[in-house]
DRENVOMAR-32013 format. One record per atom (N, C-alpha, C): x, y, z; atom name; residue number from 1; residue in three letters. Coordinates in nm, 3 decimals. Example, Ala and Ser with C-alpha at 12.3 -4.5 7.8 and 13.67 -1.06 7.14 Angstrom:
# DRENVOMAR-32013
        px        py        pz    a     k     r
     1.319    -0.569     0.780    N     1   ALA
     1.230    -0.450     0.780   CA     1   ALA
     1.320    -0.330     0.780    C     1   ALA
     1.285    -0.225     0.708    N     2   SER
     1.367    -0.106     0.714   CA     2   SER
     1.290     0.003     0.787    C     2   SER
END
This chain:
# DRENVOMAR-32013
        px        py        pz    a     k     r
    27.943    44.436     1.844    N     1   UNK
    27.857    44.476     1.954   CA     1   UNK
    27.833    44.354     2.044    C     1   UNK
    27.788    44.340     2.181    N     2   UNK
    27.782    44.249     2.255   CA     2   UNK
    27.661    44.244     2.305    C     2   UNK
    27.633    44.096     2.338    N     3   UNK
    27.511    44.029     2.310   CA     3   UNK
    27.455    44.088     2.356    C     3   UNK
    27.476    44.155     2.499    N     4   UNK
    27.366    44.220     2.572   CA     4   UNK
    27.303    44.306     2.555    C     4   UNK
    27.361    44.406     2.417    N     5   UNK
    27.293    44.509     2.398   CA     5   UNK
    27.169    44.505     2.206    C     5   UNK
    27.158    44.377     2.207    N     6   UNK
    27.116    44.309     2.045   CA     6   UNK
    26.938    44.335     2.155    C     6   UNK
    26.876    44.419     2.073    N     7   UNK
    26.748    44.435     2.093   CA     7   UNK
    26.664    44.379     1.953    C     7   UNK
    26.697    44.366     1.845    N     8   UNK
    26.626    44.331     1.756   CA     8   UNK
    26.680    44.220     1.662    C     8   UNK
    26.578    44.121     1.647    N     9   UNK
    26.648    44.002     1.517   CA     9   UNK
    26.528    43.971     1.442    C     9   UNK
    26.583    43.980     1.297    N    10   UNK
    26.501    43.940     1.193   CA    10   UNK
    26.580    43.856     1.144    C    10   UNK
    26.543    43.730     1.137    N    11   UNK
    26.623    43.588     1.111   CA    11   UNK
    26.492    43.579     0.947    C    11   UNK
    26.629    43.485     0.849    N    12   UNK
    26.568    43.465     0.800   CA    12   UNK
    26.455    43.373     0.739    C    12   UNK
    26.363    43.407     0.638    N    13   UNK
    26.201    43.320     0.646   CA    13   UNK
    26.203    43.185     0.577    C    13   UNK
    26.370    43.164     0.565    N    14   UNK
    26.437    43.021     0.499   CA    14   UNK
    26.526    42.917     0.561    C    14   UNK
    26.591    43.035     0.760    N    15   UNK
    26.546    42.929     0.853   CA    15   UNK
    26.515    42.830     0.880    C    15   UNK
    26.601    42.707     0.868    N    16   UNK
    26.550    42.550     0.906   CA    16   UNK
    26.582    42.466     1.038    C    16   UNK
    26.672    42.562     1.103    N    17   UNK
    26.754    42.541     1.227   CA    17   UNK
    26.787    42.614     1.340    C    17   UNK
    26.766    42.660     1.449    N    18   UNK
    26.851    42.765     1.553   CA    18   UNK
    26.948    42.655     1.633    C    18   UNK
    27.038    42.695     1.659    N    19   UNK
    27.156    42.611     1.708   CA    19   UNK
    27.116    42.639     1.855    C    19   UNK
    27.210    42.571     1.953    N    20   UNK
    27.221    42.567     2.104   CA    20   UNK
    27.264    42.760     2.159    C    20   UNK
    27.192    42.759     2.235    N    21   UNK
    27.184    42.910     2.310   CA    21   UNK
    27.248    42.997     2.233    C    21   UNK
    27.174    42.991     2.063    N    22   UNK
    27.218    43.082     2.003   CA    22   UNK
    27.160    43.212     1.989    C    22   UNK
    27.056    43.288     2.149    N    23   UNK
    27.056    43.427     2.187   CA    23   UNK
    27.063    43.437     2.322    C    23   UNK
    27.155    43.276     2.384    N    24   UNK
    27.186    43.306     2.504   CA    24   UNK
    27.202    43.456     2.574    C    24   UNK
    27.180    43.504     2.663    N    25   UNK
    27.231    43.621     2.732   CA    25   UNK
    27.226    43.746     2.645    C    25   UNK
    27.144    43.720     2.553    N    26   UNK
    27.094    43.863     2.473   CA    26   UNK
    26.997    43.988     2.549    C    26   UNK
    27.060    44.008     2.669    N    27   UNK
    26.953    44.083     2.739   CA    27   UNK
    26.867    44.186     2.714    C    27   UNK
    26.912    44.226     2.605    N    28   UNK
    26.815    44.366     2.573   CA    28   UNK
    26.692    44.347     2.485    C    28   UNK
    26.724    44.181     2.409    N    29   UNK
    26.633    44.126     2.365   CA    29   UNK
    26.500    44.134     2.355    C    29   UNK
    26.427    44.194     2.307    N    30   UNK
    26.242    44.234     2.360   CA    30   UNK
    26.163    44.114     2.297    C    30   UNK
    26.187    44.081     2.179    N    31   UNK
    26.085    43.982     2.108   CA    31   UNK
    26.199    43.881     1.989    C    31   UNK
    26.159    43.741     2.013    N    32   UNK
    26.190    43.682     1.889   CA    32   UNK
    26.102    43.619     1.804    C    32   UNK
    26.113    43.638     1.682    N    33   UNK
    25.989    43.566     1.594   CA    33   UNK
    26.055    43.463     1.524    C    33   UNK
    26.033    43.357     1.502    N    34   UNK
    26.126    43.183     1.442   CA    34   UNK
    25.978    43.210     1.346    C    34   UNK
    26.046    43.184     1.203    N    35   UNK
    25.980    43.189     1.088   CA    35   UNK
    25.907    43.027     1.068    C    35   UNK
    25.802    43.018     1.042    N    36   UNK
    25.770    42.877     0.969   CA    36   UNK
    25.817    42.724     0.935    C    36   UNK
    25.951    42.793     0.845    N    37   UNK
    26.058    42.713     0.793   CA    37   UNK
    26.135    42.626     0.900    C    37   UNK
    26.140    42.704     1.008    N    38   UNK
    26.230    42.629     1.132   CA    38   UNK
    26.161    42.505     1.186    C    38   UNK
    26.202    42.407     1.152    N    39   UNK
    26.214    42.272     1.225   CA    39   UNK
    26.238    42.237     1.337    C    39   UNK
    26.362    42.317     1.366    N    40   UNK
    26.406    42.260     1.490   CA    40   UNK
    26.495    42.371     1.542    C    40   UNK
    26.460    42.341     1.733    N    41   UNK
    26.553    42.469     1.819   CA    41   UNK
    26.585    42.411     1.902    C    41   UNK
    26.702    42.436     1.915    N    42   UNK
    26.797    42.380     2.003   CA    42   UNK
    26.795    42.403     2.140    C    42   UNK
    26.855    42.397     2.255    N    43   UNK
    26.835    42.432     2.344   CA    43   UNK
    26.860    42.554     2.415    C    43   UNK
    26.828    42.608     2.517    N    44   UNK
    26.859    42.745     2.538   CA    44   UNK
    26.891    42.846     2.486    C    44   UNK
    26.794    42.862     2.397    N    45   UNK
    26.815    42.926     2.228   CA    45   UNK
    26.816    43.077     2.328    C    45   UNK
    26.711    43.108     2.425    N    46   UNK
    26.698    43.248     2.440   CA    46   UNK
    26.701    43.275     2.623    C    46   UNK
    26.759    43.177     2.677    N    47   UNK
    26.808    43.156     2.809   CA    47   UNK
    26.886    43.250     2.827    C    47   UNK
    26.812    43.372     3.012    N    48   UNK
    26.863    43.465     2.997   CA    48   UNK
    26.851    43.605     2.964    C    48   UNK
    26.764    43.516     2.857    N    49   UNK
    26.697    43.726     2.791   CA    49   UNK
    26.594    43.783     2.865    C    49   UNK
    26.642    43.889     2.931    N    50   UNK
    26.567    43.926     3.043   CA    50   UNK
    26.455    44.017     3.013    C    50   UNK
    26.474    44.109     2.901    N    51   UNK
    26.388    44.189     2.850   CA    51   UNK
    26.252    44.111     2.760    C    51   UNK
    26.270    43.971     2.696    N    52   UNK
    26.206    43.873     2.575   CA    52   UNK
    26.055    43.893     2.676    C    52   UNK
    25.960    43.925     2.590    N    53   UNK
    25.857    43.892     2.641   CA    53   UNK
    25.739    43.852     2.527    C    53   UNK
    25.817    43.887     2.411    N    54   UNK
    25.731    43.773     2.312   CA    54   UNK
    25.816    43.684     2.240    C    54   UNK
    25.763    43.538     2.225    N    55   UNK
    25.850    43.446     2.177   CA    55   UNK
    25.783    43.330     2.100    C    55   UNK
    25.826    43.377     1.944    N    56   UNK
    25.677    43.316     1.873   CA    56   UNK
    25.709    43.227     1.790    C    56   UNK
    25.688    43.075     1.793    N    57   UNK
    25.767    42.978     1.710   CA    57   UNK
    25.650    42.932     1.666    C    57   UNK
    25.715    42.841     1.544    N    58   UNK
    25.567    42.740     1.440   CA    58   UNK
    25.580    42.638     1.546    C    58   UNK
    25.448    42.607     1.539    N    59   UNK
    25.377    42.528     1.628   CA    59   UNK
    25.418    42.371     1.666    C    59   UNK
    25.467    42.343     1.506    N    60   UNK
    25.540    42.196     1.443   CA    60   UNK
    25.677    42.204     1.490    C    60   UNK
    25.730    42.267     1.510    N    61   UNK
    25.909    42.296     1.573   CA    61   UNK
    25.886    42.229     1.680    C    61   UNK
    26.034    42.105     1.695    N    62   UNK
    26.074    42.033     1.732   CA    62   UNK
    26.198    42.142     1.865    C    62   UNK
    26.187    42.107     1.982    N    63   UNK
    26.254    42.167     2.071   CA    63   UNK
    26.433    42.051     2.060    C    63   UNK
    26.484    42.021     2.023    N    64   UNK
    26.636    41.942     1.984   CA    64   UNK
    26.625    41.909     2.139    C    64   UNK
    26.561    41.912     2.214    N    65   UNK
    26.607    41.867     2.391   CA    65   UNK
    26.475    41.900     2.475    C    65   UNK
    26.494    41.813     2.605    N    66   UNK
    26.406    41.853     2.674   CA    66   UNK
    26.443    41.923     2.761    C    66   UNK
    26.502    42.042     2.725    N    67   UNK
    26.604    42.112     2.831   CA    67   UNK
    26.501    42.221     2.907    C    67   UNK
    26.527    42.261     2.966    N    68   UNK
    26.399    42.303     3.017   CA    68   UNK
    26.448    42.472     3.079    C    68   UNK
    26.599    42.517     3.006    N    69   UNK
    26.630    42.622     3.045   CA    69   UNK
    26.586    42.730     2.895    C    69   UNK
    26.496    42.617     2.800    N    70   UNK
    26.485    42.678     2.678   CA    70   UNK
    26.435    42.872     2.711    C    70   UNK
    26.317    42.912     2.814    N    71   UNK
    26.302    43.022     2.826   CA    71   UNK
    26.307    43.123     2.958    C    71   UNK
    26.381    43.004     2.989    N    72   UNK
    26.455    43.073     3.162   CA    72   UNK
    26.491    43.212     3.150    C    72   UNK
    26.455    43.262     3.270    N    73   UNK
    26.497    43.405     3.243   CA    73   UNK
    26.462    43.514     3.202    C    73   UNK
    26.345    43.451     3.134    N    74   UNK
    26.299    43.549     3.051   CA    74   UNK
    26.185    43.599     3.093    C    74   UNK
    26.117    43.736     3.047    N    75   UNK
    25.989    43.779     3.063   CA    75   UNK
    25.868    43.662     3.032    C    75   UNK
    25.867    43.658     2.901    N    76   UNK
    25.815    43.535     2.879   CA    76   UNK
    25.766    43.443     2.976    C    76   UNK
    25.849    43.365     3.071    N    77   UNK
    25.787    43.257     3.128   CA    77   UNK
    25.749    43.328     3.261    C    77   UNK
    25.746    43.442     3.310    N    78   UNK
    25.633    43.499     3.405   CA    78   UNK
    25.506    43.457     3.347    C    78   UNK
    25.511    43.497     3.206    N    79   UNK
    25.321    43.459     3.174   CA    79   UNK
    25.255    43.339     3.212    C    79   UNK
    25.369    43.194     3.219    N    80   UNK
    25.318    43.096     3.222   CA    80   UNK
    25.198    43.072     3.398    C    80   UNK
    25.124    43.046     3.352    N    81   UNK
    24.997    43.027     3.492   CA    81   UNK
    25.061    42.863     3.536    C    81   UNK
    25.104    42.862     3.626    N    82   UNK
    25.128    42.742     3.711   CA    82   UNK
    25.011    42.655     3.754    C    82   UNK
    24.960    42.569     3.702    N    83   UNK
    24.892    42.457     3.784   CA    83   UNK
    24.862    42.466     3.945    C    83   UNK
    24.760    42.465     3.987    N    84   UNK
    24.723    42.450     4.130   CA    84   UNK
    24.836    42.381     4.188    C    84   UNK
    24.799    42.225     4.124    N    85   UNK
    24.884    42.127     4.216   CA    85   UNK
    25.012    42.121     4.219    C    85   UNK
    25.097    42.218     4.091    N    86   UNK
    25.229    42.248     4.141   CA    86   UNK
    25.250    42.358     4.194    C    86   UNK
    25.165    42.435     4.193    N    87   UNK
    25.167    42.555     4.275   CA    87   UNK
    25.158    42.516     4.428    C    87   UNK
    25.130    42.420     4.483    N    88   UNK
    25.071    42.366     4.641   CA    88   UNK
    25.186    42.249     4.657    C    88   UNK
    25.248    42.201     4.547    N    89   UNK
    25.344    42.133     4.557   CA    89   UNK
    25.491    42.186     4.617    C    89   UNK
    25.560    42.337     4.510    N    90   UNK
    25.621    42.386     4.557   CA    90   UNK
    25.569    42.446     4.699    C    90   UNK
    25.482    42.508     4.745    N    91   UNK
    25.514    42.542     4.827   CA    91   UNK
    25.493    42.427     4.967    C    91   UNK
    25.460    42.347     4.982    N    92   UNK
    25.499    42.232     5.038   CA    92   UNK
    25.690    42.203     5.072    C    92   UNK
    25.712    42.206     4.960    N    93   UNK
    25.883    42.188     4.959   CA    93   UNK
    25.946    42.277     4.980    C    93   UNK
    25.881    42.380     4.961    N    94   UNK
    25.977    42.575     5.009   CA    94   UNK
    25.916    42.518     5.189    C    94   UNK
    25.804    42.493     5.248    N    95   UNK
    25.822    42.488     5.386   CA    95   UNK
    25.904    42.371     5.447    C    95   UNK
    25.913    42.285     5.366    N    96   UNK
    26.030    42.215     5.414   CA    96   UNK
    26.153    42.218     5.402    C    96   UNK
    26.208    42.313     5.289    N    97   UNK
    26.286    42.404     5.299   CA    97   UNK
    26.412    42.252     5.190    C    97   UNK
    26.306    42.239     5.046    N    98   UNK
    26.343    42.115     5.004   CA    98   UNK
    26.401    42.195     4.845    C    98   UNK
    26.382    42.303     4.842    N    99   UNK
    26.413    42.360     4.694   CA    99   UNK
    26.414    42.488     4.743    C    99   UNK
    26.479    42.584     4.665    N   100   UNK
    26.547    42.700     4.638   CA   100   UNK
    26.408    42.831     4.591    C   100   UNK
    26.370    42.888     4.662    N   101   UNK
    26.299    43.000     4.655   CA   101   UNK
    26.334    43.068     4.500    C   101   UNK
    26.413    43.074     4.444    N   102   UNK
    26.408    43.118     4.285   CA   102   UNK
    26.379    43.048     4.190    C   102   UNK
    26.363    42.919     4.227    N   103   UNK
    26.315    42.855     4.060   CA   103   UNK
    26.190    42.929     3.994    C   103   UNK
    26.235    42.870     3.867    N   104   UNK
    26.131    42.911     3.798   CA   104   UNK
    26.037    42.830     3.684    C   104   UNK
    25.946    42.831     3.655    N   105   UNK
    25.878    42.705     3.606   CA   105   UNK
    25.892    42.613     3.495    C   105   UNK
    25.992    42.662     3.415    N   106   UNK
    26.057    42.562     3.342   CA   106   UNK
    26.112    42.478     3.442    C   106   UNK
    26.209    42.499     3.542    N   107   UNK
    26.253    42.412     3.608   CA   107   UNK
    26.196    42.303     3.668    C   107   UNK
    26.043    42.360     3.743    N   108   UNK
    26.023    42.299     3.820   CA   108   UNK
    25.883    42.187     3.720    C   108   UNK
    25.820    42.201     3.624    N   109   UNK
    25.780    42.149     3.516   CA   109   UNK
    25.787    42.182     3.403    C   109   UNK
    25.913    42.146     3.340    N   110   UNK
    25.931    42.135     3.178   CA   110   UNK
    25.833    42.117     3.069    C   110   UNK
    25.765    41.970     3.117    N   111   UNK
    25.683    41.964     3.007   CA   111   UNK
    25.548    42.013     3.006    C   111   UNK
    25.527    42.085     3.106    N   112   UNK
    25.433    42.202     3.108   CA   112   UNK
    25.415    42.306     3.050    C   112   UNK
    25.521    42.357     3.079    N   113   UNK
    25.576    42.493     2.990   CA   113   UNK
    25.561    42.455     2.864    C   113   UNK
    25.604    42.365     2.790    N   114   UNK
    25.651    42.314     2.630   CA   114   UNK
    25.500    42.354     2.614    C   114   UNK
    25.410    42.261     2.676    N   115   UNK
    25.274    42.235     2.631   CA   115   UNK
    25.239    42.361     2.612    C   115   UNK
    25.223    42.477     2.736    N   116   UNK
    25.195    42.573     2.723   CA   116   UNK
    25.190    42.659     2.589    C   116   UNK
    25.341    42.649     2.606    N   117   UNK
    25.400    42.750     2.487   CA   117   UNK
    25.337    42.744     2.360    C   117   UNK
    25.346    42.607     2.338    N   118   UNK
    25.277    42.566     2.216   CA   118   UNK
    25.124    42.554     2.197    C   118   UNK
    25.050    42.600     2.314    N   119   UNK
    24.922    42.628     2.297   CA   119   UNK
    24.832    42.764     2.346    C   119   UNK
    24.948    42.897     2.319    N   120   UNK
    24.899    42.986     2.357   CA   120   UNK
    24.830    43.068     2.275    C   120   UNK
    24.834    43.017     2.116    N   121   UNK
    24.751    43.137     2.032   CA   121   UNK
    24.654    42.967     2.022    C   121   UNK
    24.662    42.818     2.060    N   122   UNK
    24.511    42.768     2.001   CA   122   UNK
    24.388    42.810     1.989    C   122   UNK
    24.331    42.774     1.913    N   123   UNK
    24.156    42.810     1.935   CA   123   UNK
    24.130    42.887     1.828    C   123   UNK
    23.983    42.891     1.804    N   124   UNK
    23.988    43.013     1.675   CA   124   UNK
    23.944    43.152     1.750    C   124   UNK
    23.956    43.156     1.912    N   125   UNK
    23.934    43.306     1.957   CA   125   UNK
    24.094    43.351     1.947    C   125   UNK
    24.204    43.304     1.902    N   126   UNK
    24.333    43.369     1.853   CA   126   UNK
    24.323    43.354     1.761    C   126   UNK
    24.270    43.326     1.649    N   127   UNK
    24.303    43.352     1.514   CA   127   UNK
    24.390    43.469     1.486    C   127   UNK
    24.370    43.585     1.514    N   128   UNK
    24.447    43.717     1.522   CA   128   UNK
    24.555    43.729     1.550    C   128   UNK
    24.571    43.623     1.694    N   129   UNK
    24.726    43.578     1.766   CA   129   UNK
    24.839    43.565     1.682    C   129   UNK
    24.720    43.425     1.599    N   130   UNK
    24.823    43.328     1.505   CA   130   UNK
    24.888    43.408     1.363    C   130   UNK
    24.769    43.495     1.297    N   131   UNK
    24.807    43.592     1.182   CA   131   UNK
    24.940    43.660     1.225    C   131   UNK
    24.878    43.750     1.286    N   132   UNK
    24.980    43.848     1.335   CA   132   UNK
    25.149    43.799     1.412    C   132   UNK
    25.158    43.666     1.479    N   133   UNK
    25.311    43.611     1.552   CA   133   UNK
    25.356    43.567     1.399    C   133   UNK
    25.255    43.516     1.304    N   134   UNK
    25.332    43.447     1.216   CA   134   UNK
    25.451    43.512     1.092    C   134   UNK
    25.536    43.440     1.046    N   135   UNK
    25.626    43.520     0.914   CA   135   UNK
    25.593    43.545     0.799    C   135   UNK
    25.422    43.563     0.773    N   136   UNK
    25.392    43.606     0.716   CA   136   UNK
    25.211    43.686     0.697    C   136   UNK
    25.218    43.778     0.801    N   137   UNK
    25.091    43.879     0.902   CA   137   UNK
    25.102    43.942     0.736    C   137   UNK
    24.984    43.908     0.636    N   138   UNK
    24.923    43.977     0.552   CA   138   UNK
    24.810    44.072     0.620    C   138   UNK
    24.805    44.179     0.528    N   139   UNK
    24.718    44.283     0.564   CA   139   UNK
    24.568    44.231     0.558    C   139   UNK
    24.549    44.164     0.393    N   140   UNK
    24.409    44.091     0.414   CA   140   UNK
    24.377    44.010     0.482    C   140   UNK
    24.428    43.927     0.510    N   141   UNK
    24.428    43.804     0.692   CA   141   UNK
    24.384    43.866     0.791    C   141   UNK
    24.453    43.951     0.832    N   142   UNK
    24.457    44.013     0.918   CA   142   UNK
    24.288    44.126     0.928    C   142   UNK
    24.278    44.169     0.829    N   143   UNK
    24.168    44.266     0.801   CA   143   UNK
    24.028    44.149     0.815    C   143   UNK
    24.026    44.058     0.728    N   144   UNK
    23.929    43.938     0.729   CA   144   UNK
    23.945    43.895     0.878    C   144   UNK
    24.023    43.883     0.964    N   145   UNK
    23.981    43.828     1.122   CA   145   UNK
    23.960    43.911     1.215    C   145   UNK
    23.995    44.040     1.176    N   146   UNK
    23.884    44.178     1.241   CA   146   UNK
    23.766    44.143     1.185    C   146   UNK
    23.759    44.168     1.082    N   147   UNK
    23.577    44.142     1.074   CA   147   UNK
    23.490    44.036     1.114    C   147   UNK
    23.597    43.913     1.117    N   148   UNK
    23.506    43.827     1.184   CA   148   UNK
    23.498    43.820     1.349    C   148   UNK
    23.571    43.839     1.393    N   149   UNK
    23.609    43.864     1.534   CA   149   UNK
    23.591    44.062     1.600    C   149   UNK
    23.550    44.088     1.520    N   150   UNK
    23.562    44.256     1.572   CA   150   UNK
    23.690    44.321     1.562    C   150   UNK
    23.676    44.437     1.606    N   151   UNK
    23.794    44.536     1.608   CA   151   UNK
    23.892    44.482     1.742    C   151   UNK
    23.805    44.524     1.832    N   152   UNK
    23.851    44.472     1.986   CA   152   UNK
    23.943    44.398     2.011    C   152   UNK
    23.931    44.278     1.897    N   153   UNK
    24.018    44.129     1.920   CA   153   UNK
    24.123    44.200     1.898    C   153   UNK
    24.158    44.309     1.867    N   154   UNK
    24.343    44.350     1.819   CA   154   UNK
    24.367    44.386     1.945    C   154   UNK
    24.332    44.372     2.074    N   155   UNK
    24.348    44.459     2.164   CA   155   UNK
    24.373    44.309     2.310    C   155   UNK
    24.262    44.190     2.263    N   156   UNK
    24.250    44.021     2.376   CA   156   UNK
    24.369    44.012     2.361    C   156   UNK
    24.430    43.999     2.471    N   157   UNK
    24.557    43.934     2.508   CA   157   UNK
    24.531    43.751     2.517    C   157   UNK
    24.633    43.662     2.447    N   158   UNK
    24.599    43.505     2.505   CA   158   UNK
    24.650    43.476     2.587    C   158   UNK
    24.678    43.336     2.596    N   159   UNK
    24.780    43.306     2.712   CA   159   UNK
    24.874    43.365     2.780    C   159   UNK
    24.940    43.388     2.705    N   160   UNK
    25.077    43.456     2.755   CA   160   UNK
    25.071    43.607     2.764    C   160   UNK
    24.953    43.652     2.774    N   161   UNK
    24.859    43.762     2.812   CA   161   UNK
    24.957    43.942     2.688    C   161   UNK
    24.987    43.894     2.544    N   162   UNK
    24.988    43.915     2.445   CA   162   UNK
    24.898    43.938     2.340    C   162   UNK
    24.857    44.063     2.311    N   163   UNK
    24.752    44.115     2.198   CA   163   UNK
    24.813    44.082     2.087    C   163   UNK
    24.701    44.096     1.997    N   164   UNK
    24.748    44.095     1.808   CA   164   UNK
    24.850    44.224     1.769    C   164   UNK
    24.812    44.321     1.842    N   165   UNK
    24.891    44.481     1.803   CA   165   UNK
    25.032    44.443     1.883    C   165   UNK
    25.045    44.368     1.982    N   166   UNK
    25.158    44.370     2.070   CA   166   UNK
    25.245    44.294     1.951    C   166   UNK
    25.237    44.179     1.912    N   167   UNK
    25.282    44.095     1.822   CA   167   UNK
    25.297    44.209     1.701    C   167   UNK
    25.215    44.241     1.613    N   168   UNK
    25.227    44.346     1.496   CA   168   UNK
    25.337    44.450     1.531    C   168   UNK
    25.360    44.513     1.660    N   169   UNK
    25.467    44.569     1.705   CA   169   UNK
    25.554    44.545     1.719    C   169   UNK
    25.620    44.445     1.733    N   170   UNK
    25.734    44.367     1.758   CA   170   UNK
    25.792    44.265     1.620    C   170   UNK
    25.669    44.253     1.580    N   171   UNK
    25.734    44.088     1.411   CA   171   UNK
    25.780    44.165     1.354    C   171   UNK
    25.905    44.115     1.309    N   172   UNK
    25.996    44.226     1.224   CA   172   UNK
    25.944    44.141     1.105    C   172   UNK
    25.837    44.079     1.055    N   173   UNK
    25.804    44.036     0.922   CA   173   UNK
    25.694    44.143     0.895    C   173   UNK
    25.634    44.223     0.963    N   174   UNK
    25.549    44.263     0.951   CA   174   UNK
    25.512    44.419     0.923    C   174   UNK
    25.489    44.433     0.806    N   175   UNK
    25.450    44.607     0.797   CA   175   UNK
    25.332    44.628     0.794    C   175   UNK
    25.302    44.664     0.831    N   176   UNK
    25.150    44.688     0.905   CA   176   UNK
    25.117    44.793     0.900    C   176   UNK
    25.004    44.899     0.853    N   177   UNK
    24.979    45.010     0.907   CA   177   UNK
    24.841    45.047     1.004    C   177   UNK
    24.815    45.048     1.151    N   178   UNK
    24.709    45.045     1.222   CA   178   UNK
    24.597    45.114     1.185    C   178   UNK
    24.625    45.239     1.079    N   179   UNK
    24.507    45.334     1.087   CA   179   UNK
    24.432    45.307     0.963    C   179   UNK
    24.530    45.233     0.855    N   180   UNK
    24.462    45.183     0.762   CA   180   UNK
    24.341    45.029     0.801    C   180   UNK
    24.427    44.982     0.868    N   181   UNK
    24.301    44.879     0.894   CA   181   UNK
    24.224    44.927     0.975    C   181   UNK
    24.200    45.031     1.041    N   182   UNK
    24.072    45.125     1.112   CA   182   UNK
    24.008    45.208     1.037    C   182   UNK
    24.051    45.250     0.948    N   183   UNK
    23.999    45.354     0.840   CA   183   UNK
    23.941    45.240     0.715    C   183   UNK
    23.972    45.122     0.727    N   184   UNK
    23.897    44.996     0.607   CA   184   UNK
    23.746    44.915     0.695    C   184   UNK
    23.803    44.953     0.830    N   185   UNK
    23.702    44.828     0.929   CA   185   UNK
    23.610    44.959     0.930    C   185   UNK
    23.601    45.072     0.941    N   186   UNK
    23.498    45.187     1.005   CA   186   UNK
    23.405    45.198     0.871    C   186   UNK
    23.514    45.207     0.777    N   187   UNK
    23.447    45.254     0.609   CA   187   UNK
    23.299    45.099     0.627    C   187   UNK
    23.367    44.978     0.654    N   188   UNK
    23.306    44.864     0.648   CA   188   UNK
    23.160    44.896     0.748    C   188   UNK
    23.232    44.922     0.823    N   189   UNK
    23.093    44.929     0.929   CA   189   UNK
    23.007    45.029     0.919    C   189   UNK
    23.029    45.098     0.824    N   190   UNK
    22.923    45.227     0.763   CA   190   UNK
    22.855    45.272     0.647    C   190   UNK
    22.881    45.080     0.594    N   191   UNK
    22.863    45.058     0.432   CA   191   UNK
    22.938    45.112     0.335    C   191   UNK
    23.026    45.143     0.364    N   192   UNK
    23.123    45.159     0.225   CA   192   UNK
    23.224    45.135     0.172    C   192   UNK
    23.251    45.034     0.256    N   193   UNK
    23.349    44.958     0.160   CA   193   UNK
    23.334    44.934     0.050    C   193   UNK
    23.489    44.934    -0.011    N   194   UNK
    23.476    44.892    -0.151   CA   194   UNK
    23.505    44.783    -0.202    C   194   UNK
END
């Protein structure tokens, strides 16, 4: 089958490596999840994937380059919020007619994006973020940061303007069932849990 039509990857949770644009031009691509174990990703691992709009790596992963076409292309880096001052920068240089009306913000700051990326579930108002993107979204984790955070939080999008359920939908590590953790949080909230 050809790349363009690969909508789903469950890589495995023993993963220590992704090689160079190894889901280059996977367009049908919707979500990739990089397990724990991965160290290190190479460059333009998912450059291209036009459909990717969740893209969830351990936090400690080493990018092999500062290449900056790592999520070009993708849904994904629409989410990224541009900085004022490069936002007033480019367009300074689009009226002088000094850069190309399509870039896109990897290009035009790399190590922005990196930062970004890597700080879109921080904080403990993602706790939920972090359960749920990770390769291993347990049911009790997951159930324990509804209760501390509410029901609702399955619903806050973070940075990259991504819910806990959006992620639970997409991690192919993850079996999940929604009505059971609504039918455990309601029982809870009406004294009867067990």
């Amino acid at each position: 089958m050809p790349r363009e039509y690969l909508e789903f990857v469950k890589l495995s949770r023993n993963i220590e490596f992704i090689g160079r644009k190894a889901f280059q031009w996977c367009e049908s691509l919707l979500s990739l999840f990089i397990p724990s174990s991965c160290r290190e990703v190479g460059p333009a691992v998912v450059d291209g994937c036009k459909k990717l709009s969740i893209f969830s790596f351990p936090q400690d992963a080493v990018f092999s380059s500062n290449d900056s076409s790592l999520i070009e292309g993708t849904l994904f880096i629409k989410a990224f919020p541009l900085p004022r001052e490069v936002t007033e920068t480019i367009n300074r240089a689009k009226e002088l007619g000094r850069i190309s009306l399509d870039l896109n913000p990897s290009q035009i700051c790399p190590k922005e994006v990196a930062e970004w990326m890597k700080s879109i579930n921080e904080g403990e108002e993602h706790e939920l973020h972090c359960i749920c993107s990770s390769s291993y979204p347990h049911f009790e984790n997951i159930y324990a940061a509804v209760k501390e955070h509410r029901l609702a939080a399955m619903n806050t999008p973070n940075k990259a303007r991504i819910t806990p359920l959006q992620y639970l939908a997409q991690n192919p590590f993850a079996y999940f069932e929604e009505m059971s953790l609504l039918k455990r949080y309601i029982r809870k909230q009406m004294g009867e849990e067990m």
